[in-house]
Biopython code that builds the backbone (N, CA, C, O; Angstrom):
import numpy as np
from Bio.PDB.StructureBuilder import StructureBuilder

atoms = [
    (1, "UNK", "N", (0.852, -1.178, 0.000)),
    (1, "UNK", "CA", (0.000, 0.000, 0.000)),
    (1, "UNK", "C", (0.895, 1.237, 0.000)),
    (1, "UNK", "O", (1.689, 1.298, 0.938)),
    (2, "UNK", "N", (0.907, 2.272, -0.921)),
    (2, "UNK", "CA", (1.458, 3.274, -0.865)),
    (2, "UNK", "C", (1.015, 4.219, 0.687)),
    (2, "UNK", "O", (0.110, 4.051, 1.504)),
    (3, "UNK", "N", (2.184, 5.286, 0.584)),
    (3, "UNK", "CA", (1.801, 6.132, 1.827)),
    (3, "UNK", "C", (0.415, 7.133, 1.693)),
    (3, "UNK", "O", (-0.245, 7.634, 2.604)),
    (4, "UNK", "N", (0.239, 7.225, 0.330)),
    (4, "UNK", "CA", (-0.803, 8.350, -0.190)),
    (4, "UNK", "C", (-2.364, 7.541, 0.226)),
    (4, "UNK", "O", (-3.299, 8.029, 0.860)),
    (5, "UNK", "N", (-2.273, 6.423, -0.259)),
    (5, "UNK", "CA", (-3.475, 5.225, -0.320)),
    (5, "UNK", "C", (-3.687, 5.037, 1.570)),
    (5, "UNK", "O", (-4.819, 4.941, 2.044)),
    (6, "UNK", "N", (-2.226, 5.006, 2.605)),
    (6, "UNK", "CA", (-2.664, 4.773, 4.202)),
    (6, "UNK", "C", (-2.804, 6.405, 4.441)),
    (6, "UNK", "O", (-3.313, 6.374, 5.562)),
    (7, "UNK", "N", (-2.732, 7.249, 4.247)),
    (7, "UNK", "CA", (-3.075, 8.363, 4.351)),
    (7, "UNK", "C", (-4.559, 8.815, 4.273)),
    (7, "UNK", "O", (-5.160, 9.428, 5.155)),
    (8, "UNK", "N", (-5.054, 8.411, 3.068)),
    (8, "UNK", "CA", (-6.472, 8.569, 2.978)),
    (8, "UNK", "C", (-7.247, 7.458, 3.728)),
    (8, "UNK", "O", (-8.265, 7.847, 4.301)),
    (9, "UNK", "N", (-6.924, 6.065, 3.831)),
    (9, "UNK", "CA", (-7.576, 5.163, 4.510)),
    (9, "UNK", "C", (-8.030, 5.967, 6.306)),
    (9, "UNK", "O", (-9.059, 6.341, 6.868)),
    (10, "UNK", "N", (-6.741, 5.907, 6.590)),
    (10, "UNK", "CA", (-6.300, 6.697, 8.027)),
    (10, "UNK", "C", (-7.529, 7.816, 7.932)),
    (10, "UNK", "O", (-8.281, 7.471, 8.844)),
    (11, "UNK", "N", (-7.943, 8.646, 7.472)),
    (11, "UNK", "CA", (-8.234, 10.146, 7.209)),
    (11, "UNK", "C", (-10.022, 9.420, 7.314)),
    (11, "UNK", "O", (-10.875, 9.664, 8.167)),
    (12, "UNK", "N", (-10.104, 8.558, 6.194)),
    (12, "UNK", "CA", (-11.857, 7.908, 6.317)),
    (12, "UNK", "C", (-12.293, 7.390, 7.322)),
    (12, "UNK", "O", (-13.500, 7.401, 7.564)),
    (13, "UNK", "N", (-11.190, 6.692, 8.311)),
    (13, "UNK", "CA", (-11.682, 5.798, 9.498)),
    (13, "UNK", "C", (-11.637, 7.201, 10.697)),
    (13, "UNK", "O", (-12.157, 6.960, 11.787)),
    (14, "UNK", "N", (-11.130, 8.386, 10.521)),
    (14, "UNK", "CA", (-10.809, 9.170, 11.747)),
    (14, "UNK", "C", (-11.879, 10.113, 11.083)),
    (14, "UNK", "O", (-11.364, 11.231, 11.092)),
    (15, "UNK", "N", (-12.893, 10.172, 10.619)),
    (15, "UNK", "CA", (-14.145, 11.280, 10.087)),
    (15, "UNK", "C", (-14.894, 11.445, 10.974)),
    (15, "UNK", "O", (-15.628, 10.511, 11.300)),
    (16, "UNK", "N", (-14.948, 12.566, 11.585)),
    (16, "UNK", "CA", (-16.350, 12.501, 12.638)),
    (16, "UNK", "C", (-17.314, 13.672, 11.909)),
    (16, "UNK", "O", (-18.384, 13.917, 12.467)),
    (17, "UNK", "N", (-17.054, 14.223, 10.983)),
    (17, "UNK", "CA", (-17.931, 15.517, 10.853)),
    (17, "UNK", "C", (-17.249, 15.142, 9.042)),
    (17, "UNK", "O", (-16.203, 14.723, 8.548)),
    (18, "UNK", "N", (-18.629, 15.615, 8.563)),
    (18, "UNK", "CA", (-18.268, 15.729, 6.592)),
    (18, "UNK", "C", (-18.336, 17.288, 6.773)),
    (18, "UNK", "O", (-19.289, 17.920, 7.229)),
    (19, "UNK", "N", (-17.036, 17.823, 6.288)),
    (19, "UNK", "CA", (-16.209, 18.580, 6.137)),
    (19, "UNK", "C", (-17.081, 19.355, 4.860)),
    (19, "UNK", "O", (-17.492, 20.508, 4.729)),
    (20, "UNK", "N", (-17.134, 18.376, 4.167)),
    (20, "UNK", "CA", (-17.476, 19.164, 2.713)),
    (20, "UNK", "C", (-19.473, 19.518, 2.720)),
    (20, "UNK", "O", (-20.086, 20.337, 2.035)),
    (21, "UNK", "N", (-20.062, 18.443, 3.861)),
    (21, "UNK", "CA", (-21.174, 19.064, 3.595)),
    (21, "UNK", "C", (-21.384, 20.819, 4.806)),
    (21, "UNK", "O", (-22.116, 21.784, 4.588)),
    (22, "UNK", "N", (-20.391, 20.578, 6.025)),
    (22, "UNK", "CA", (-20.513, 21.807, 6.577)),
    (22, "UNK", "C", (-20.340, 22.912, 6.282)),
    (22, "UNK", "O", (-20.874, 23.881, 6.822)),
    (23, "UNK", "N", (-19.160, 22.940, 4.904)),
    (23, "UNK", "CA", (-19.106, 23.927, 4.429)),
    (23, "UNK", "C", (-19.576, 24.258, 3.177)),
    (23, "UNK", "O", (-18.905, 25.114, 2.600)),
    (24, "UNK", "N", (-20.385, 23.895, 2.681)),
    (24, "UNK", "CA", (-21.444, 23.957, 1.754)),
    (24, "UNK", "C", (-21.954, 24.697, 2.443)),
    (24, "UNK", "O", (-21.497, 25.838, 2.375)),
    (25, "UNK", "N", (-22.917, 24.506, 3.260)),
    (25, "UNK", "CA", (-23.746, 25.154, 3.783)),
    (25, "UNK", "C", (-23.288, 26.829, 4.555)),
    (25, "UNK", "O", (-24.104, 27.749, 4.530)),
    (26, "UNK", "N", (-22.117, 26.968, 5.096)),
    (26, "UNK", "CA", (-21.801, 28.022, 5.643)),
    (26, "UNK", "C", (-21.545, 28.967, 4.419)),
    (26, "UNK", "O", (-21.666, 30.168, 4.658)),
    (27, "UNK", "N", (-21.112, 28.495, 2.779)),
    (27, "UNK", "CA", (-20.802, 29.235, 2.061)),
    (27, "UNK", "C", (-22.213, 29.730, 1.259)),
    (27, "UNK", "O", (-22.081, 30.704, 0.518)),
    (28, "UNK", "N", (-23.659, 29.065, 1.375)),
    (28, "UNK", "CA", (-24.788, 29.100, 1.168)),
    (28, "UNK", "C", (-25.339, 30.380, 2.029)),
    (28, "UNK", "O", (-26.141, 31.187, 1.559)),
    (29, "UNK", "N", (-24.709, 30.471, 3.576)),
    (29, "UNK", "CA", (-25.030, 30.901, 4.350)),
    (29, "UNK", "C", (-24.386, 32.553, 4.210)),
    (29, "UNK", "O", (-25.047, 33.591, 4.172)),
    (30, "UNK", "N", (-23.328, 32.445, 4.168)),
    (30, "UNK", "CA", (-22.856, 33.694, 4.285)),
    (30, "UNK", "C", (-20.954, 33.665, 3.217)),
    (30, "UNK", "O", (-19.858, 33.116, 3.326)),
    (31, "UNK", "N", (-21.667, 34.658, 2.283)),
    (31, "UNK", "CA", (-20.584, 34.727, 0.827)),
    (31, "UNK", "C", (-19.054, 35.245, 1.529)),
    (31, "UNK", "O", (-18.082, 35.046, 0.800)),
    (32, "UNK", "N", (-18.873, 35.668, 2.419)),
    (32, "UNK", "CA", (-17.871, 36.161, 3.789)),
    (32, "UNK", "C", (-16.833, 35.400, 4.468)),
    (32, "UNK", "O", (-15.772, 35.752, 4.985)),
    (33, "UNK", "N", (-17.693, 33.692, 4.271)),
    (33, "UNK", "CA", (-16.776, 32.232, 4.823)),
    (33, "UNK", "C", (-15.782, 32.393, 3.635)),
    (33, "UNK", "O", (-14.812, 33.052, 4.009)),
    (34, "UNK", "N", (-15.684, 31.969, 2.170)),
    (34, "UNK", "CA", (-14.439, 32.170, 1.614)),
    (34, "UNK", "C", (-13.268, 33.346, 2.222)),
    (34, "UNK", "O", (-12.051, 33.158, 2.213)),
    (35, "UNK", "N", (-13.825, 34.342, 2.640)),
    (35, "UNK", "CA", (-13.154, 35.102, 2.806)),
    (35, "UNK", "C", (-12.064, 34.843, 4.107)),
    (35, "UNK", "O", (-11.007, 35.450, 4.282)),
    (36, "UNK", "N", (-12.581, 33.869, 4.876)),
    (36, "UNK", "CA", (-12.114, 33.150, 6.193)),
    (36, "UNK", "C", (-11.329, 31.646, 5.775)),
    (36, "UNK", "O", (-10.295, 31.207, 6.277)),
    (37, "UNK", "N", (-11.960, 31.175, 4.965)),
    (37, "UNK", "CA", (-11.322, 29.749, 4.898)),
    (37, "UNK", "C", (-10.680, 29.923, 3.776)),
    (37, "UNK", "O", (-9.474, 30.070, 3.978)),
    (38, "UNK", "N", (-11.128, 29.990, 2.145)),
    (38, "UNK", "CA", (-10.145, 30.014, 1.304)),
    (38, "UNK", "C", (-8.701, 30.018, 1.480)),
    (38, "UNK", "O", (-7.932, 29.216, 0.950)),
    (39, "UNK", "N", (-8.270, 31.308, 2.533)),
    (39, "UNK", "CA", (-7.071, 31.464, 2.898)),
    (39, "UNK", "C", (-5.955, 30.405, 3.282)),
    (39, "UNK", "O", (-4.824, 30.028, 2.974)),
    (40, "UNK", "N", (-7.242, 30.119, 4.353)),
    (40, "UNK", "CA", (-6.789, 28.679, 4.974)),
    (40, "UNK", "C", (-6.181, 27.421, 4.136)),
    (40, "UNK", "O", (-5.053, 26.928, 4.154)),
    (41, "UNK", "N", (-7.574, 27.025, 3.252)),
    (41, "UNK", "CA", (-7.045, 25.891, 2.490)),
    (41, "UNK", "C", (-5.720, 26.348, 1.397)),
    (41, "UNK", "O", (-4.836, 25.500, 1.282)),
    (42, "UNK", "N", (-5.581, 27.503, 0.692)),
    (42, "UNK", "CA", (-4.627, 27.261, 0.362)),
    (42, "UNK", "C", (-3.357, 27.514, 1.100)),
    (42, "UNK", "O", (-2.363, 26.980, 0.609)),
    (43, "UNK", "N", (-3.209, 28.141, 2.058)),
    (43, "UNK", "CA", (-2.049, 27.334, 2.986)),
    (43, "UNK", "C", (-1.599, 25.890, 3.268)),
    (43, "UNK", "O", (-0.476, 25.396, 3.367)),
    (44, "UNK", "N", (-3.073, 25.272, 3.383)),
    (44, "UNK", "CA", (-2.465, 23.802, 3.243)),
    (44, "UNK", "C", (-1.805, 23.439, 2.059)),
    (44, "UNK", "O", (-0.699, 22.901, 2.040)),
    (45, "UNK", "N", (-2.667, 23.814, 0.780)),
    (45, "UNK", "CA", (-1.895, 23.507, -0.434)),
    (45, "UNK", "C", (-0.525, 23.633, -0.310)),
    (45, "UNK", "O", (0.295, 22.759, -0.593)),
    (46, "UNK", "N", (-0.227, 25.049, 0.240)),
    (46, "UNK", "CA", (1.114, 25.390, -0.313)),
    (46, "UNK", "C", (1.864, 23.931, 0.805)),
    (46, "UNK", "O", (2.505, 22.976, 0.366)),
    (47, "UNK", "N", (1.523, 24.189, 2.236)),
    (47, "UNK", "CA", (2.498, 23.408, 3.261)),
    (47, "UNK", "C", (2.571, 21.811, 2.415)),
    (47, "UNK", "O", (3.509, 21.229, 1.870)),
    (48, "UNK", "N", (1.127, 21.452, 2.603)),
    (48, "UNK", "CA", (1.305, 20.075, 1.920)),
    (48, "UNK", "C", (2.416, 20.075, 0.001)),
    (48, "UNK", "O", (2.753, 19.017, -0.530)),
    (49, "UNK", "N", (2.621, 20.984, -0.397)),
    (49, "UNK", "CA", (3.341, 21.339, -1.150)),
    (49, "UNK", "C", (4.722, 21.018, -1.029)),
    (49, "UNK", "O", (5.363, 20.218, -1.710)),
    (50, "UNK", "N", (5.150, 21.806, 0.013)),
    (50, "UNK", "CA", (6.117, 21.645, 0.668)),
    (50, "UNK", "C", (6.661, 20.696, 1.757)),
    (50, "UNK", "O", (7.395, 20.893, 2.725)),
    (51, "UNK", "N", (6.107, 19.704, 1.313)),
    (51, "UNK", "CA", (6.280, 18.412, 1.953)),
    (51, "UNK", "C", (6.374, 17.473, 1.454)),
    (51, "UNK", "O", (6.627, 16.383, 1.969)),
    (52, "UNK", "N", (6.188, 17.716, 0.373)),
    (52, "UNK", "CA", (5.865, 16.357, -0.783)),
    (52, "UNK", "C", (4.672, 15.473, -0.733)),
    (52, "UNK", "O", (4.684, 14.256, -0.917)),
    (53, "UNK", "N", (3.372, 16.408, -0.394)),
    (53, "UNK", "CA", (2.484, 15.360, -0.452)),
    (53, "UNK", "C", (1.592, 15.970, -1.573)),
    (53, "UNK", "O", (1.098, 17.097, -1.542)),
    (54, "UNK", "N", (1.463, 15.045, -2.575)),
    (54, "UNK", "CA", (0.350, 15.200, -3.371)),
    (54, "UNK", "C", (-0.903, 15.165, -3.197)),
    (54, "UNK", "O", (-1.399, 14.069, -2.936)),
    (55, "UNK", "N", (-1.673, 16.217, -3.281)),
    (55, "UNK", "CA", (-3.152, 15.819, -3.381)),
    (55, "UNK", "C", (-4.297, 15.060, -4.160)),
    (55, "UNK", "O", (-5.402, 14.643, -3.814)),
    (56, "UNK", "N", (-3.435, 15.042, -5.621)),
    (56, "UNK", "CA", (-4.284, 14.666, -6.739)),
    (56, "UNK", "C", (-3.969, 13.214, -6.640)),
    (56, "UNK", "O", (-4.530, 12.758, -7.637)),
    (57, "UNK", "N", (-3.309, 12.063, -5.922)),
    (57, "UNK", "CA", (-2.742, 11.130, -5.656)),
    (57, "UNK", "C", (-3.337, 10.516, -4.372)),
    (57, "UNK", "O", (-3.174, 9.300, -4.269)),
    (58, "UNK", "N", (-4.062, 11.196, -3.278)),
    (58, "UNK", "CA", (-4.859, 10.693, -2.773)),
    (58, "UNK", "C", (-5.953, 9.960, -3.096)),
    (58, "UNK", "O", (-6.845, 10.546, -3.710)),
    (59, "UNK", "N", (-6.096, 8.797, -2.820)),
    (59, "UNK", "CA", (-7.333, 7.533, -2.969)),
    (59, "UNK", "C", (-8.253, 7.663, -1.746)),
    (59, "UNK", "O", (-7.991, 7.209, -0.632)),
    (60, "UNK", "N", (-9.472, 8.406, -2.121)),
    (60, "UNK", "CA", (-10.625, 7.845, -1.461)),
    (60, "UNK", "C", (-11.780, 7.178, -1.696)),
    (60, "UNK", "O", (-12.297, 7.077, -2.809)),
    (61, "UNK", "N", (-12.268, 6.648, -0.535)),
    (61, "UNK", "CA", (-13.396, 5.771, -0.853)),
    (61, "UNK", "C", (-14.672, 5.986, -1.746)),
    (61, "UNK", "O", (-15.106, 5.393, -2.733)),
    (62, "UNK", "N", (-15.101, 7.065, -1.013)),
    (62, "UNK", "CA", (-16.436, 7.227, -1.553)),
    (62, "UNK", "C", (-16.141, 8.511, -2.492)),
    (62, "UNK", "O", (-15.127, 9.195, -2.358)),
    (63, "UNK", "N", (-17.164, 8.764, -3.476)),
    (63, "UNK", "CA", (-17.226, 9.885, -4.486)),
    (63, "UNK", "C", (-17.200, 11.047, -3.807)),
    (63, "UNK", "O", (-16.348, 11.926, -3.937)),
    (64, "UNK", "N", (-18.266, 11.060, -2.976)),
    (64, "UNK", "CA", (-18.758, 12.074, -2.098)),
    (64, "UNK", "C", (-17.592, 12.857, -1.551)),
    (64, "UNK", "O", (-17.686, 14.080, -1.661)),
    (65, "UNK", "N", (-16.683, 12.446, -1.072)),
    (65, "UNK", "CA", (-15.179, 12.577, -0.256)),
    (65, "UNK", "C", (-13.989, 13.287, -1.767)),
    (65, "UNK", "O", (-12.858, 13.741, -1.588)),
    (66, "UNK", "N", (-14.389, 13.222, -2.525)),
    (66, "UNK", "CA", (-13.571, 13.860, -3.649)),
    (66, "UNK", "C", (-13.463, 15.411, -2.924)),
    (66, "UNK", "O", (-14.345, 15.922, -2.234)),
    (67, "UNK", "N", (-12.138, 16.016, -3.273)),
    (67, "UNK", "CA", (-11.935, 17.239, -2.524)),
    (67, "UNK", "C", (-11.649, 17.392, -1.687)),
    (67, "UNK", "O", (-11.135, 18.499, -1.524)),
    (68, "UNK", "N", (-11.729, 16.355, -0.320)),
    (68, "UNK", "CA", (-12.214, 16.761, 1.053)),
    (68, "UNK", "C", (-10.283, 17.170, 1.573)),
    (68, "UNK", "O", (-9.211, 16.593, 1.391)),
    (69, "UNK", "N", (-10.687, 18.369, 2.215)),
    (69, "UNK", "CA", (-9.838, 18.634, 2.496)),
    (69, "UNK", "C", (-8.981, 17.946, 3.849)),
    (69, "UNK", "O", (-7.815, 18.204, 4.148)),
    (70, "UNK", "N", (-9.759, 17.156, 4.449)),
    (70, "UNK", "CA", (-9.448, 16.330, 5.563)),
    (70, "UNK", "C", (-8.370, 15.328, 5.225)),
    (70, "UNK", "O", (-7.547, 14.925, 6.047)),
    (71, "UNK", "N", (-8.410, 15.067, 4.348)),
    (71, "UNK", "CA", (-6.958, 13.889, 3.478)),
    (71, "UNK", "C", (-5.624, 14.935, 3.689)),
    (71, "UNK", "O", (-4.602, 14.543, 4.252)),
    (72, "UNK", "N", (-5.732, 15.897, 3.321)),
    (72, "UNK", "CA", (-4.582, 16.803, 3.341)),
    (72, "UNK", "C", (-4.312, 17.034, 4.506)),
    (72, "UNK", "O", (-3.197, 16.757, 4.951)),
    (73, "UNK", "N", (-5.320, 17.621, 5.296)),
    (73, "UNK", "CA", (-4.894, 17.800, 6.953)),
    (73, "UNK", "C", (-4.482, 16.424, 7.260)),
    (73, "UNK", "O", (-3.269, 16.428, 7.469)),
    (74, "UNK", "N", (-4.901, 15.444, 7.356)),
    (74, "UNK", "CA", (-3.941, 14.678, 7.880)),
    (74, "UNK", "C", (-2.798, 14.006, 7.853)),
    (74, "UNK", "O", (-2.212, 13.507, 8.813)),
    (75, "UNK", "N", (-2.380, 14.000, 6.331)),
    (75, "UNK", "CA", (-1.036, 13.810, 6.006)),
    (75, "UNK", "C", (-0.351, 15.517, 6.577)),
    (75, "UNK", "O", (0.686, 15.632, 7.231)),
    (76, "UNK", "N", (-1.036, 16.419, 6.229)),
    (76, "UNK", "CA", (0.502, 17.335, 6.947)),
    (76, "UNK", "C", (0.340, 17.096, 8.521)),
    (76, "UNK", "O", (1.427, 17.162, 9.096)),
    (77, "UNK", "N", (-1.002, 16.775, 9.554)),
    (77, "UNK", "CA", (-0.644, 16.446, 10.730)),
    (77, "UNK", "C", (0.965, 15.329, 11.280)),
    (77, "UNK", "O", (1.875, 15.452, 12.100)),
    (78, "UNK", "N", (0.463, 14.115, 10.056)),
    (78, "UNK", "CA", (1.873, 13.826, 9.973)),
    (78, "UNK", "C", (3.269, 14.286, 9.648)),
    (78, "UNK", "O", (4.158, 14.069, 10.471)),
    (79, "UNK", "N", (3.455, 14.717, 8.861)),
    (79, "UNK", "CA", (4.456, 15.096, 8.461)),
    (79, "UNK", "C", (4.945, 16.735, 8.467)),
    (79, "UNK", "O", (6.054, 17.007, 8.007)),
    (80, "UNK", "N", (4.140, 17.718, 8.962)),
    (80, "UNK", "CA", (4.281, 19.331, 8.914)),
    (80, "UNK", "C", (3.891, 19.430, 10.696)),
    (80, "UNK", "O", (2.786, 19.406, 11.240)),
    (81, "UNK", "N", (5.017, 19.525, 11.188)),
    (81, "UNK", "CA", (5.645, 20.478, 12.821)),
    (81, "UNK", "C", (4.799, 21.950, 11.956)),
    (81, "UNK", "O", (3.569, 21.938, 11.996)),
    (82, "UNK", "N", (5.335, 22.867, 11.388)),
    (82, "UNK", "CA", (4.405, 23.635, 10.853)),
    (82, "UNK", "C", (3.295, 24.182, 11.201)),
    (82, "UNK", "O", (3.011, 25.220, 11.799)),
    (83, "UNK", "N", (2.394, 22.894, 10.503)),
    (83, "UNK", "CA", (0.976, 22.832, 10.328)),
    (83, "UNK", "C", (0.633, 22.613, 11.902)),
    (83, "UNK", "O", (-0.080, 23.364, 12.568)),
    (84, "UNK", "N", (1.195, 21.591, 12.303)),
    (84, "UNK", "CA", (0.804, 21.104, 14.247)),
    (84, "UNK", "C", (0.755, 22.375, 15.037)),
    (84, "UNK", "O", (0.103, 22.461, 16.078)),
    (85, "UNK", "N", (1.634, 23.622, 14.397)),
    (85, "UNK", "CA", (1.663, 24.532, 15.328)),
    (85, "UNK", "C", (0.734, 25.536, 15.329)),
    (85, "UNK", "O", (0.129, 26.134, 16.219)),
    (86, "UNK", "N", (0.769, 25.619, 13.437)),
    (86, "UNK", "CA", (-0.689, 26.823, 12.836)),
    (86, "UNK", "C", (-1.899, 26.163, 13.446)),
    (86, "UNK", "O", (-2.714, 26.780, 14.132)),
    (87, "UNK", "N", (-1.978, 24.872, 13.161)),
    (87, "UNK", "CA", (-3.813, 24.115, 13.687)),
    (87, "UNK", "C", (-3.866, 24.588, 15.116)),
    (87, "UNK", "O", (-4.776, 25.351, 15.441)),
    (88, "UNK", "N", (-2.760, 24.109, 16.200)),
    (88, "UNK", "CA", (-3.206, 24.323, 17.195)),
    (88, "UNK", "C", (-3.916, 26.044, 17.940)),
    (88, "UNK", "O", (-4.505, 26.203, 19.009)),
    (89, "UNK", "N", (-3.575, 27.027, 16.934)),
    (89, "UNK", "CA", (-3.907, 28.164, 17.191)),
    (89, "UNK", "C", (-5.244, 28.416, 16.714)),
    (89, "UNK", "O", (-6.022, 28.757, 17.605)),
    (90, "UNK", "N", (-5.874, 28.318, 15.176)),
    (90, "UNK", "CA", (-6.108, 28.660, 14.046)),
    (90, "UNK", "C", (-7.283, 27.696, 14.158)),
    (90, "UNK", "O", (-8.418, 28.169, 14.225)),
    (91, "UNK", "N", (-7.089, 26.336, 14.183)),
    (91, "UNK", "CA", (-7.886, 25.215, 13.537)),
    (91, "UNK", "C", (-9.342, 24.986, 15.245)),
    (91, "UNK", "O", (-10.387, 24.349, 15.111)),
    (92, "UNK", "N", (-8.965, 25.616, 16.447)),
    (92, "UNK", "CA", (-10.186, 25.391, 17.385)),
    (92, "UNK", "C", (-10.624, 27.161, 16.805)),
    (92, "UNK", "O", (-10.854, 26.666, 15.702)),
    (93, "UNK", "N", (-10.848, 28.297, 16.642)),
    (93, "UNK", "CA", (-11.004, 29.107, 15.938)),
    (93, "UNK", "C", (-11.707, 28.970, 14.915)),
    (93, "UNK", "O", (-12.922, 29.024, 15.110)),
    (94, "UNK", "N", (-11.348, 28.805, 13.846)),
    (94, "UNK", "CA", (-12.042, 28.330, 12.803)),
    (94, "UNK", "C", (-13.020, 27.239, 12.959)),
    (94, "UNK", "O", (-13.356, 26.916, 11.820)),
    (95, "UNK", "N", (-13.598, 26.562, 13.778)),
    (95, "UNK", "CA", (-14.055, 25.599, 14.073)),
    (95, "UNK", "C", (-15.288, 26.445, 14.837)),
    (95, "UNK", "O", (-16.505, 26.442, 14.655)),
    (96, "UNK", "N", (-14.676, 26.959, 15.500)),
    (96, "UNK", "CA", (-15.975, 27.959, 16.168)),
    (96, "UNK", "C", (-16.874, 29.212, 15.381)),
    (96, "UNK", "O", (-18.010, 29.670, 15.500)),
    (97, "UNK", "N", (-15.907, 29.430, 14.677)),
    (97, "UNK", "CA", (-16.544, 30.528, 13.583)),
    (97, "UNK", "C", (-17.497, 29.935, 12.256)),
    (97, "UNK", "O", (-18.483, 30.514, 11.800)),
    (98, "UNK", "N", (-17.069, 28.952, 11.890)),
    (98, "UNK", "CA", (-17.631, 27.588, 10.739)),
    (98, "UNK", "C", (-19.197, 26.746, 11.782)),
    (98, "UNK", "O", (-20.238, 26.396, 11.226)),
    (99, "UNK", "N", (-18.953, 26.617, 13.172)),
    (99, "UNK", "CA", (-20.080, 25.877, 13.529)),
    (99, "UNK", "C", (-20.902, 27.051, 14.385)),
    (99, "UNK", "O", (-21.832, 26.660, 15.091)),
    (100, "UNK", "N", (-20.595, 28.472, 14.349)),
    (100, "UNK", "CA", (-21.620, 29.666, 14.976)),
    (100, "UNK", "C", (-22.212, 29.795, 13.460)),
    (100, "UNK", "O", (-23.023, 30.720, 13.495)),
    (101, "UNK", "N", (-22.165, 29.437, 12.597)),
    (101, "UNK", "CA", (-22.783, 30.109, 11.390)),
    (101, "UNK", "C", (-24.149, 28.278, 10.849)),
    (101, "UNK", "O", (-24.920, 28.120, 9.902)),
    (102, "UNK", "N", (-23.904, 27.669, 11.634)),
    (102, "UNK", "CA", (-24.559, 26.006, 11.598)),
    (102, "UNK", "C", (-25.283, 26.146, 12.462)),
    (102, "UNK", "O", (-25.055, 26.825, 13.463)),
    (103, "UNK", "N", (-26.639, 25.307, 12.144)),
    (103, "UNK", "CA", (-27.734, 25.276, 13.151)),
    (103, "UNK", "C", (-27.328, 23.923, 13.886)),
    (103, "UNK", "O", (-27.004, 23.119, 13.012)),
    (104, "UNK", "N", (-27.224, 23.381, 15.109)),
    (104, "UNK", "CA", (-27.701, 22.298, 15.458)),
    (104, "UNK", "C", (-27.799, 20.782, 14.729)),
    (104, "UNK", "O", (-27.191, 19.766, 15.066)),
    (105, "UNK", "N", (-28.742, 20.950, 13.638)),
    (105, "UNK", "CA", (-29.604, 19.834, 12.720)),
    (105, "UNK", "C", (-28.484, 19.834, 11.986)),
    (105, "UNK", "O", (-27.960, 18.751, 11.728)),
    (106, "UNK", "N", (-28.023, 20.814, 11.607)),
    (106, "UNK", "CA", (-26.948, 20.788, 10.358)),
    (106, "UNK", "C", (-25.723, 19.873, 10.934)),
    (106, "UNK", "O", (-25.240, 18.971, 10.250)),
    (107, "UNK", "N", (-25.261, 20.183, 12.259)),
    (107, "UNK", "CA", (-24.264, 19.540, 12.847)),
    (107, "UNK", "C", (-24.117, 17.820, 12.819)),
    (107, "UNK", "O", (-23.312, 16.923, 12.569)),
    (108, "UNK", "N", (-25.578, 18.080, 13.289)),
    (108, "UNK", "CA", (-25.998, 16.405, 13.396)),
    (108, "UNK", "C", (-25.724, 15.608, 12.407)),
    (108, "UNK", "O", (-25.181, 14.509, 12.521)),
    (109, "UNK", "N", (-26.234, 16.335, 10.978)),
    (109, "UNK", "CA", (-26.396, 15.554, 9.795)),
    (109, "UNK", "C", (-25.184, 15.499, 9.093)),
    (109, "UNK", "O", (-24.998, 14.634, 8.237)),
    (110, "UNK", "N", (-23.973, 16.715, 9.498)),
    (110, "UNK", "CA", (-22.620, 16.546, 9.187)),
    (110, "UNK", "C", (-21.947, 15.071, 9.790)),
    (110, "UNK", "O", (-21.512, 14.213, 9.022)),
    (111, "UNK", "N", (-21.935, 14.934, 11.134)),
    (111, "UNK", "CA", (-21.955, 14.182, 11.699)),
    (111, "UNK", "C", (-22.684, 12.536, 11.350)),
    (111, "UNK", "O", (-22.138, 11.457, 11.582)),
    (112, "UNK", "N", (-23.793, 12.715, 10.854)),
    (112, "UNK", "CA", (-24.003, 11.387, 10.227)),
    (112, "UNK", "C", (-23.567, 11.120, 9.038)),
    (112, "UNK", "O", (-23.198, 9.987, 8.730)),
    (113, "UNK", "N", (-23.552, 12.151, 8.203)),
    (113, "UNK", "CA", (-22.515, 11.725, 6.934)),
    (113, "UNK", "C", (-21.811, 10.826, 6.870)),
    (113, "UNK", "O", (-21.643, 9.795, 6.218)),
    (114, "UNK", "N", (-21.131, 11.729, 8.187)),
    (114, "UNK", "CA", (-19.159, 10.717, 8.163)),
    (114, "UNK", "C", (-19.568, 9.569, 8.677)),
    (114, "UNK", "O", (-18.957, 8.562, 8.319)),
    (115, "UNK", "N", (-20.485, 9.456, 9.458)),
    (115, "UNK", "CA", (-20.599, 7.685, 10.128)),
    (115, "UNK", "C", (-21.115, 7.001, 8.778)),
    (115, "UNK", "O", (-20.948, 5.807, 8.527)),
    (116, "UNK", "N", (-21.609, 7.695, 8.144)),
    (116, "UNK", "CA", (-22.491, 6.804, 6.494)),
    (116, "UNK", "C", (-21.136, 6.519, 5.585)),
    (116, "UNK", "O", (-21.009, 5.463, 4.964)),
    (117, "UNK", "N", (-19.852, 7.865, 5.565)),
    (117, "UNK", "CA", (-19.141, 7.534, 4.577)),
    (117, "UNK", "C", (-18.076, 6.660, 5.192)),
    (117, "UNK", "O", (-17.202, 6.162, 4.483)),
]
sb = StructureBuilder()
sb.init_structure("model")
sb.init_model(0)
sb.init_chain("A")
sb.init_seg("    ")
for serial, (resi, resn, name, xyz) in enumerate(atoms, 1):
    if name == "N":
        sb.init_residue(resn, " ", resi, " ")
    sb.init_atom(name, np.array(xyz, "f"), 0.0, 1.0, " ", f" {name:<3s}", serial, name[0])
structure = sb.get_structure()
């Protein structure tokens, strides 16, 4: 098994929240979230860049999971001191600002996603 292929495996079994349907909805919600996260994700690009991890080389399971930026966070959790230091500031922050803009129901159903995917 390549490292790219236990990377994404790793990343599907550790899902507690679908990433991609919460932020659907916050960008539905208010045109202002790019203006907060965009930033973000391409920082990962660049770090995971600078690490040698490919994104387009990640294998995931389900269709649905195409994109998800959670494959990337967790290969640079591995491999980017970096990233361990930006998340720990940045990533409970953003987490609070992404789930004040979510109702409740929405949480839930993020949350069942990932147990479905």
């Amino acid at each position: 098994m390549s490292e790219q292929q236990k990377i994404s495996n790793d990343a599907q079994t550790g899902c507690r929240m679908c990433a991609i349907y919460l932020v659907e909805r916050c960008y539905k919600k208010n045109m202002l979230f790019h203006i907060i996260r965009d930033p973000l994700v391409w920082g990962m690009y660049f770090l995971g860049w600078c690490n040698g991890i490919n994104v387009r080389q990640i294998v995931v399971g389900k269709t649905r999971c195409n994109g998800c930026i959670r494959f990337l966070k967790t290969a640079l959790e591995e491999k980017s001191p970096t990233f361990n230091c930006l998340n720990k500031f940045i990533g409970p922050r953003f987490a609070k600002i992404r789930n004040s803009m979510l109702t409740d129901e929405e949480i839930r159903e993020g949350k069942r996603l990932a147990a479905e995917m």
